[in-house]
C-alpha angles and dihedrals in degrees: 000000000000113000108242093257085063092100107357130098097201096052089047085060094052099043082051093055104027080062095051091050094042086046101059099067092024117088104185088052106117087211082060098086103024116179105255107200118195129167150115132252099285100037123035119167141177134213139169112246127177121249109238106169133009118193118187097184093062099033097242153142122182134183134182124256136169104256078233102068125110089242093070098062092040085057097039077057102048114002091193106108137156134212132205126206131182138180113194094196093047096040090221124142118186123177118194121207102202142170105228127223119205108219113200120175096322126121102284084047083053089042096048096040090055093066096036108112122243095243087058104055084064087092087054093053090067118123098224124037114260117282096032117135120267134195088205138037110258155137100248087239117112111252091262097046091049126095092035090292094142137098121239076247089067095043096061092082093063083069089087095069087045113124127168114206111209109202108209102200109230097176133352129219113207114194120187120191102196128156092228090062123302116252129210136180140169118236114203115201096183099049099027097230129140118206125183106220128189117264 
């Protein structure tokens, strides 16, 4: 028996949905770290990054980044971005197509640091942005602030290299493997128009 998003529109969009929202307090969830890939025409480049809100409403995703990364000039360049998310055990595929917004020490970077754990604002304390060279492997931490030995106090100043990416969906690709025949459609969220494409 086909699931009820086999051939309807309206239940592709919900199972969709239903996985992003799911996805952002589940952590065994695979839409939980989807691959986002930026980039110009010279330089594209893709990364795992972790869901931390989806907002139908407004038809958006957002993650967390360090204003430092590489990712944030590349964006400020080109906002266009894409995101790929896949669930094994589903057999869903879903790409997004989204225009990407770069949140520095404004009110959604405020709203999204306070509920970020202690434990997780470690990434945010590092000297040099992510990526930088280094002689030595290392974390990036000092050694006292490394191996969690700092107070929430301290980790208030990572609050500085805290960005919050907001991920506007422009489209949406559904892909279905299913015995039966894999189905795949394109959900387009500007122009509200829904297309069945061949798998």
């Amino acid at each position: 028996m086909q699931p009820a998003y086999y051939e309807n529109f309206d239940e592709i969009k919900n199972k969709i949905w239903s996985m992003l929202n799911d996805a952002v307090t589940n952590r065994n969830s695979s839409f939980r770290i989807p691959v986002f890939i930026c980039g110009d025409q010279s330089d594209f480049d893709g990364r795992i990054v972790v869901l931390r809100k989806s907002d139908q409403t407004n038809r958006l995703v957002q993650f967390h980044s360090d204003i430092r990364s590489d990712k944030i000039e590349k964006l400020k360049r080109n906002k266009n971005a894409s995101m790929l998310f896949y669930d094994k055990e589903e057999k869903i595929q879903v790409r997004l197509k989204v225009e990407s917004i770069i949140n520095h020490n404004n009110k959604v970077t405020e709203e999204s640091w306070s509920k970020t754990q202690h434990i997780s604002r470690k990434c945010y304390l590092v000297d040099n942005g992510p990526g930088t060279e280094s002689d030595l492997p290392t974390s990036g931490l000092k050694p006292e602030l490394d191996n969690f030995e700092y107070s929430k106090e301290q980790s208030e100043e990572g609050y500085k290299n805290f960005t919050v990416i907001q991920c506007k969906i422009k489209s949406i690709e559904w892909l279905y493997l299913a015995a039966k025949g894999h189905r795949r459609a394109r959900l387009d969220l500007e122009k509200h128009k829904n297309i069945w494409l061949v798998p």
